[in-house]
N, C-alpha and C positions, 0 to 999 in steps of 0.2 A: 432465564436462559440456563438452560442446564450443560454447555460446555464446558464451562470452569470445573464442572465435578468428577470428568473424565478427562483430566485435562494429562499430557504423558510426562512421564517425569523428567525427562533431558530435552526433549524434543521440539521443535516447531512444525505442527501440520497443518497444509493448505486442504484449504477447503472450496467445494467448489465455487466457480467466479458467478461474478453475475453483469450483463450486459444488460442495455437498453432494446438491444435489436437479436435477431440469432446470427446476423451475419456481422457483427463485431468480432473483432478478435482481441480477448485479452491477453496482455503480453504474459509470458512465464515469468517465474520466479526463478533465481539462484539462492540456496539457501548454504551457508556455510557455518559451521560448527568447530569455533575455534575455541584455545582454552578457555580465554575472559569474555568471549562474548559471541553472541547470534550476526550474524551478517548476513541481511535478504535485500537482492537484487533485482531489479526491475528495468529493463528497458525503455525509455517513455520518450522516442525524441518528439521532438514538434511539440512539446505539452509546455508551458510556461509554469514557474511556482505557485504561481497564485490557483492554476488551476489542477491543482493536487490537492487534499487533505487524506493525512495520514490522523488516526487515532486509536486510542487502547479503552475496549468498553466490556468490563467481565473477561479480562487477562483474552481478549480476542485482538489482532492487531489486524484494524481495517485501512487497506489502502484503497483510495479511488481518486478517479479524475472525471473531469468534469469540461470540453472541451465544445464550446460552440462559437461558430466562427463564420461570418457570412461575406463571402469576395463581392464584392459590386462591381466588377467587372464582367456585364454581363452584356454579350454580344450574341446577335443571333437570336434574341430571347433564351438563353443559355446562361439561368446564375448558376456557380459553385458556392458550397457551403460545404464546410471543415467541421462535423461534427463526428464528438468522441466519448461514448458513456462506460466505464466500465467501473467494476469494484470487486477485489480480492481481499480474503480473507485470512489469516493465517490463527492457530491457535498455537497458545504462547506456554511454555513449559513453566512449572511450579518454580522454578530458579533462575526466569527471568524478571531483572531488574528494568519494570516499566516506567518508573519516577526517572532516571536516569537515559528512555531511548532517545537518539538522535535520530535525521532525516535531514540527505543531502542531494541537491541535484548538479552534478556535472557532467556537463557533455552528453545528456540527452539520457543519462542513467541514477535512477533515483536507488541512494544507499540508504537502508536503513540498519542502525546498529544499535543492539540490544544489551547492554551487558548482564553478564550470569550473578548469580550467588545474591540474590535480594531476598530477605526475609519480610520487608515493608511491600504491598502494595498500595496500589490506590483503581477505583473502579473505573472511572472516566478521564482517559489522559488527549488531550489534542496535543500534536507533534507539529510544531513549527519546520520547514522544510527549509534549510539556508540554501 
């Protein structure tokens, strides 16, 4: 993969999402740029932890969810089924410290924090979501 070689020097840029379907909607991102660290926001309600994985592969920070859910309340011969495929990408500035990001879910809004100034990476990070 050759995004690491172009990668911006301060920056985090998203890159386009990817669904399962074209009438998915991926949620936006909030991205803020404060002194110690990267802060990207995500919307996700209704999505449970478990079905999130957040990871760092070639300084890329991929989020996706994973969301299939089938109601058996089905009346009328009319089942509902809750599914949700989506996955965004973000590329991750040369001065982001990815050994150190966190990933939080409250209240329906998934934080991810990055902090600046790492001179160590590592290629393949999975992100626990508390």
């Amino acid at each position: 993969m050759e995004v690491a070689a172009n990668l911006p020097a301060e920056a985090i840029t998203a890159l386009p999402p990817r669904t399962s379907h074209s009438s998915t909607t991926v949620p936006a991102a909030v991205i803020t740029d404060s002194e110690g660290e990267f802060i990207l926001g995500i919307a996700v309600s209704g999505v449970q932890r478990e079905q999130i994985n957040v990871c760092i592969q070639d300084s890329v920070l991929y989020i996706s969810v994973r969301k299939n859910k089938k109601h058996v309340h089905c009346g009328n011969n009319l089942c509902e089924h809750d599914c949700m495929l989506w996955r965004r990408a973000f590329t991750l500035p040369r001065n982001a410290d990815t050994l150190m990001t966190t990933a939080t879910l409250k209240l329906g809004e998934l934080t991810v924090r990055i902090p600046k100034n790492n001179p160590a990476q590592q290629d393949d990070i999975t992100i626990y979501v508390y």
